[in-house]
N, C-alpha and C positions, 0 to 999 in steps of 0.2 A: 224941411218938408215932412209933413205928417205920412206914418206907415199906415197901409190901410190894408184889410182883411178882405181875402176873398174867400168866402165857404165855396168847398167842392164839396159835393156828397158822391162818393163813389160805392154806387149800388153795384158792392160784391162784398165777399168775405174779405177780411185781412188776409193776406197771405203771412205765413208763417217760417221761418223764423223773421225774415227779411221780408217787405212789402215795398214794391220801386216805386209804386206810384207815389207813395205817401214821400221816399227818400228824392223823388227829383222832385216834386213839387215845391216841397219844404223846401230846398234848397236851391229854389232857381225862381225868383220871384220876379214879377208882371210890372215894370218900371219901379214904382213906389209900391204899387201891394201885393202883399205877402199871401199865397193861398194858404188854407186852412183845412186840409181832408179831414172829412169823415167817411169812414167806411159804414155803409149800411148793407146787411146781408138781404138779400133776396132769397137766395136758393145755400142750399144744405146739402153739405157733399158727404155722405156715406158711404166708408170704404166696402168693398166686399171683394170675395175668388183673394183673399191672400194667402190662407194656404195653398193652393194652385199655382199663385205665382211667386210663393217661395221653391215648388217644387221645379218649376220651369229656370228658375234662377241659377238654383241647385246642380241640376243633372243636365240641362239643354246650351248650356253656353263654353262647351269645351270645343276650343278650336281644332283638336287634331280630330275630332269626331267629324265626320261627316252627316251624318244625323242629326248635328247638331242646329240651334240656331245663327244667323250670320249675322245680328245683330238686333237693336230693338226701332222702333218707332212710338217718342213721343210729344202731342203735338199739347200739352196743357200744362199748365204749374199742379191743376189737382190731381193729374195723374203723376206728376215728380212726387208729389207731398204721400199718394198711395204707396208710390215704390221708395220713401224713405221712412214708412213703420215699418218695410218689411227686411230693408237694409241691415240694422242693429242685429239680428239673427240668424243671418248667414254664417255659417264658417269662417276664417281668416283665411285661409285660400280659396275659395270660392269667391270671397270676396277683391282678392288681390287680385285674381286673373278677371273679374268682370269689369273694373276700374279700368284694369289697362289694354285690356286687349277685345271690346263689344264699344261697336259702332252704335251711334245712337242718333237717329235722325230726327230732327225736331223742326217746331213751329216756331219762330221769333226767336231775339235773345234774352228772353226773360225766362221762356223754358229752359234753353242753352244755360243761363248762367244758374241755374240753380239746380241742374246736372251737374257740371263741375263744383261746381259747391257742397256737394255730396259726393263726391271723391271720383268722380268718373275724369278719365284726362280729355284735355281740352282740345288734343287734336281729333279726337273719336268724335267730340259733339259735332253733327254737319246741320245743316243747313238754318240756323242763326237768321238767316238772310231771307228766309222764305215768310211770309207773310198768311199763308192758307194752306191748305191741304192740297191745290190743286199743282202749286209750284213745287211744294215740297216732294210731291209725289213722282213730277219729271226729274225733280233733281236723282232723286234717289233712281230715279231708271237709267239718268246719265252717268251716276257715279259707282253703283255698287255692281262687284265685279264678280264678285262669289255668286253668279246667277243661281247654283243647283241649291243653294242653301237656304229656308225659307225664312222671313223676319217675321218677330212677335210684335204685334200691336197692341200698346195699352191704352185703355181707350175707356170712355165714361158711356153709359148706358143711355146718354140721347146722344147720336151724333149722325152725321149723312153717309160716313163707309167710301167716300170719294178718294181715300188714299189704296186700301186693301183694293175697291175697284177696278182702281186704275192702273195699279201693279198686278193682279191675276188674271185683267186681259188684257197687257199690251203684248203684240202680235210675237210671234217666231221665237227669239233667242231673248228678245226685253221682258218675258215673261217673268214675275217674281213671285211664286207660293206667299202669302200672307198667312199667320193666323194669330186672329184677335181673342185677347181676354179684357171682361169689362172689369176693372178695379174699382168705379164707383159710382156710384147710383145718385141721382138728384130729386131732393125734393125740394117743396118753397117752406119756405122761412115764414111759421106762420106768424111771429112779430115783427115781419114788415112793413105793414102798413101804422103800426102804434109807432117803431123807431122813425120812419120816415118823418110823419107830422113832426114827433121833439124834435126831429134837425129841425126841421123846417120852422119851429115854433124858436127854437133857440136861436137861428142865427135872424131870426127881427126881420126886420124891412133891408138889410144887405143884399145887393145880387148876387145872387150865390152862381154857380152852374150845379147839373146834373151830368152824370153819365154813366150811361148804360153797357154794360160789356157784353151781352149775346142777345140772340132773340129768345131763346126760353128766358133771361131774366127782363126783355123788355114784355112780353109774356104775360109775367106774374106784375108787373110794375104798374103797366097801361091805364088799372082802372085807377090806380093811386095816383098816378100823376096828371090824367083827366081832371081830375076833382082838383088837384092844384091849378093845371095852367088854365083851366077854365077863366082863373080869374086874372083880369088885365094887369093887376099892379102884382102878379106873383113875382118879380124881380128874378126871374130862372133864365136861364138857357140851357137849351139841351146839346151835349157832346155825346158822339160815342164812337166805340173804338173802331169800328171798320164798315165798308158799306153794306156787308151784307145785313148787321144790326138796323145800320139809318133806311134802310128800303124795309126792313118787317116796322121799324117804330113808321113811316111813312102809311103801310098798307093795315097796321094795329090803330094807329093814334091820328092818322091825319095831320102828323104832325114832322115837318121836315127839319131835323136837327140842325141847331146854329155850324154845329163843327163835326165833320167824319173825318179822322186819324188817318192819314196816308198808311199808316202802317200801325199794327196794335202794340207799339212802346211808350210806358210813358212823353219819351223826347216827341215822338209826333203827335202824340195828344194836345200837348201842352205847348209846341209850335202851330197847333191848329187852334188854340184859343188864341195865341198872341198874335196871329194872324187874323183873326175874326176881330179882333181887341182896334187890331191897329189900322184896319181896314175898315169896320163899320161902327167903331166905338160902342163904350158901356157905358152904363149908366153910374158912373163913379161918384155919385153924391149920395148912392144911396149904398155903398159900401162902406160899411164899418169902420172908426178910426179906432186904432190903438191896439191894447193887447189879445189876450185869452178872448 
């Protein structure tokens, strides 16, 4: 039986050094066809405050202080990737005690594993399992015990503040101090709408899918992909990683995505296309045979 290609276009940046979405797809293919990512960037992550948050790194994460911080909160891969330019610079004890002994509370395990993958230990990464800020945020009301000590938020320059909110006023003793520094600032990608067309031009008449990771990148995406699914034989489906994306592309695009990711992991993305696959069928005559 002939291998046959599915173009993903995943409107985001590559993540760096390791990218999971590109590593499970590539290696967990759809009966006989093989997906094919491309990463198309939408939006442009520019770091900034890293002097600031070398010097918080620095001087705020000594356990016997009490002044000090009781740990971090981070819910993004671009805010791992801000806090690993500024890793390589630390001291060698600074850096030995913020590894082993700074809790760090995260969104998904794709944050999680790329914490550990930059030297932090694996029992400090918590909450892996949380899927949004809102979960993440009771978790951390249920689990952290150091109440008087407050936690640093790292955190990108558009975001909703529903984690610091939620911890500086839950009532009595569940109170938690928060204090947030932004490490990176977004802007759009202005060749994204030229990269967009060459996938699209390059991968021919194949069904491809689309998918979209946030609403500021369905945002910037909306009028470029108007112009595509305008037309009937576009061969696309649209996926994206969680519902709060498929309700802005719904109330932006009028348009209700074929697949929303139970959870933003590669694994449930790509169990919500083979779901969508095997349940409503594709149009597999019009997917590419063979290689590159």
């Amino acid at each position: 039986m002939e291998t046959k290609n599915i173009p993903i276009l995943f409107l985001k940046t590559r993540s760096q050094p390791h990218e999971q979405y590109h590593e499970y797809f590539t290696s967990n293919p759809l009966d006989n066809a093989v997906f094919k990512p491309l990463f198309i960037p939408v939006l442009k992550h520019h770091h900034i405050n890293l002097d600031t948050l070398k010097i918080h790194l620095t001087t705020k994460f000594d356990p016997a202080d009490p002044n000090s911080y009781g740990g971090l909160v981070i819910t993004s891969q671009r805010t791992v990737e801000a806090l690993s330019s500024v890793i390589p610079t630390l001291p060698p004890t600074t850096l030995q005690n913020l590894f082993a002994n700074t809790k760090v509370w995260v969104v998904g395990p794709a944050t999680g594993s790329a914490l550990t993958g930059l030297g932090f230990t694996a029992s400090n990464v918590l909450g892996q399992d949380s899927d949004n800020g809102e979960t993440l945020a009771e978790l951390i009301l249920e689990s952290y015990e150091s109440r008087p000590k407050p936690l640093l938020f790292l955190a990108g320059e558009t975001r909703r503040d529903i984690i610091p909110k939620t911890l500086s006023t839950a009532p009595g003793e569940r109170h938690i101090a928060v204090d947030t520094l932004t490490v990176y600032e977004t802007i759009v990608d202005e060749g994204f709408e030229t990269a967009f067309g060459k996938a699209i031009e390059e991968t021919g008449n194949a069904t491809r899918w689309i998918v979209l990771f946030s609403p500021a990148g369905a945002d910037i995406a909306v009028g470029v992909l108007t112009k595509h699914l305008a037309s009937s034989s576009s061969g696309s489906y649209l996926a994206v990683i969680g519902p709060t994306t498929g309700k802005h592309l719904v109330d932006k695009l009028s348009r209700r995505p074929d697949v929303v990711a139970e959870k933003p992991t590669p694994q449930w993305l790509w169990e919500g296309i083979r779901a969508f696959t095997q349940r409503d069928g594709i149009k597999r005559d019009n997917i590419s045979v063979g290689g590159d």
